[in-house]
C-alpha positions, 0 to 999 in steps of 0.5 A: 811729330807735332805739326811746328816741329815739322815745320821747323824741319822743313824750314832748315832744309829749305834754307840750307839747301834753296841756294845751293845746286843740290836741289832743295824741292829734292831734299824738302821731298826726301825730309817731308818722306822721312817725317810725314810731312807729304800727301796734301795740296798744303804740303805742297804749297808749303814746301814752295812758301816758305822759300820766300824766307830765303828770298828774303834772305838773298834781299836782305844779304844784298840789299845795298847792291839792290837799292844801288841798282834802283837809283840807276833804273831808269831805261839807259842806266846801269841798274835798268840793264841789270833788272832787264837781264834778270827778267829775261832770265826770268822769262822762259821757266815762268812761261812754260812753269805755268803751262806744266805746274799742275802736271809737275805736281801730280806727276813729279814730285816723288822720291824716285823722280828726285832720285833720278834728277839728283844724279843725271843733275850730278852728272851735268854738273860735272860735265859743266866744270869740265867744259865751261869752268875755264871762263871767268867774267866776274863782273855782272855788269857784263852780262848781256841779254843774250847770255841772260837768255841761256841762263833763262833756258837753262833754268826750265831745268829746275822744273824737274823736281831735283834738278834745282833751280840754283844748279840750273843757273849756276850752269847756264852761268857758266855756259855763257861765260861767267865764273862760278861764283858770278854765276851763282851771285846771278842765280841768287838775283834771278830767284827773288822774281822766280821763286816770288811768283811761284810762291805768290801763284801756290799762295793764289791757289791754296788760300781759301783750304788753309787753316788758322794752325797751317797758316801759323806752320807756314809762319815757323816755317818761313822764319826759319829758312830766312836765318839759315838760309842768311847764314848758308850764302854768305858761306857758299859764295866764300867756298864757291872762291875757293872751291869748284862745283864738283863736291856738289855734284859728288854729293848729288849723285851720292844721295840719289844712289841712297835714295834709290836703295831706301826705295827699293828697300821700301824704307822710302815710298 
């Protein structure tokens, strides 16, 4: 298969998958499997960059909320406290991301390792719903450092590959209090710097070992989770209204179990 093709691929994956709590490192994983689209430091590198395409989505989807919030950014103002909580929430995974990155990366990124982490991660989802899902604060502005601060703990979470970092969020969310669909809108804020600097940093790493062909698959890659990923959160904040995360969870656990009969097939390395 053609190295644009795979591209294409990979990049609908991420988009459809970046924002909701099914992990999309998980899923990137199991369609770079299925494709042969693994094995090198720029797959890799690859699967991590072409998230900025859905974080440019999730900037361009809020863009008038965002450009509202930096017109109040001074120390006091409402768009300073937003931006604050955010980089607190920021914080505790971006510290202890770059201690473990390169571990994580030799050691983790595996079917079996997002196997196991698809289903334990189903499990606490569900576990989530039944303890917090009673809350509702809908409204972001109440957010506090301190509940920033669990969302941030919550996130190391994600650092497991199939863990997701959306479902790390949405449930440190939930822990502090907030609806699920508020949740999932902060978690949404909190990858714009999140997924920017693990992009940024895989980028710093790899640069100089990408060619002319890899840098045009990065390309396709990336435009392609921009437009499905636009596409995929404006429809999962309109089902989060309605819906609770339990169909998620449902699907995580389904799919790990999948995973871990393809690998002891040997259908799945």
């Amino acid at each position: 298969m053609q190295l644009f093709l795979k591209a294409i691929i990979m990049g609908i994956v991420e988009g459809l998958t970046e924002f909701l709590p099914v992990s999309s490192t998980g899923h990137l994983i199991i369609a770079g499997d299925l494709i042969d689209f693994k094995g090198t430091p720029f797959h890799i590198m690859f699967d991590i960059v072409i998230q900025l395409g859905a974080i440019l989505a999730v900037i361009f989807y809020y863009r008038n909320k965002i450009l509202n919030s930096l017109k109040e950014i001074l120390p006091g103002q409402r768009g300073f406290r937003f931006w604050m909580n955010i980089f607190i929430a920021f914080l505790p995974a971006a510290v202890i991301g770059v201690l473990v990155n390169d571990y994580v990366e030799r050691y983790l990124f595996s079917s079996f390792t997002v196997a196991i982490a698809l289903i334990v991660g189903g499990i606490l989802m569900i576990l989530a719903e039944n303890l917090f899902g009673r809350y509702g604060i809908e409204d972001l502005e109440e957010m506090t450092p301190g509940k920033s601060l669990v969302v941030g703990i919550a996130q190391c979470l994600s650092l497991f590959p199939g863990m997701s970092r959306s479902a790390s969020t949405i449930m440190g969310g939930m822990a502090a209090g907030l609806s699920v669909k508020a949740a999932a809108e902060f978690s949404f804020f909190l990858a714009i710097p999140t997924i920017l600097g693990a992009s940024v940093y895989s980028l710093m790493k790899g640069f100089s070992s990408v060619s002319a062909l890899e840098w045009q698959a990065l390309g396709i890659g990336f435009l392609v989770s921009f437009i499905v990923a636009l596409l995929a959160v404006d429809r999962f904040l309109a089902y989060l209204s309605r819906h609770s995360l339990k169909s998620f969870a449902y699907y995580r656990i389904a799919v790990g179990i999948l995973m871990l009969l393809l690998i002891y097939a040997g259908i799945v390395a």
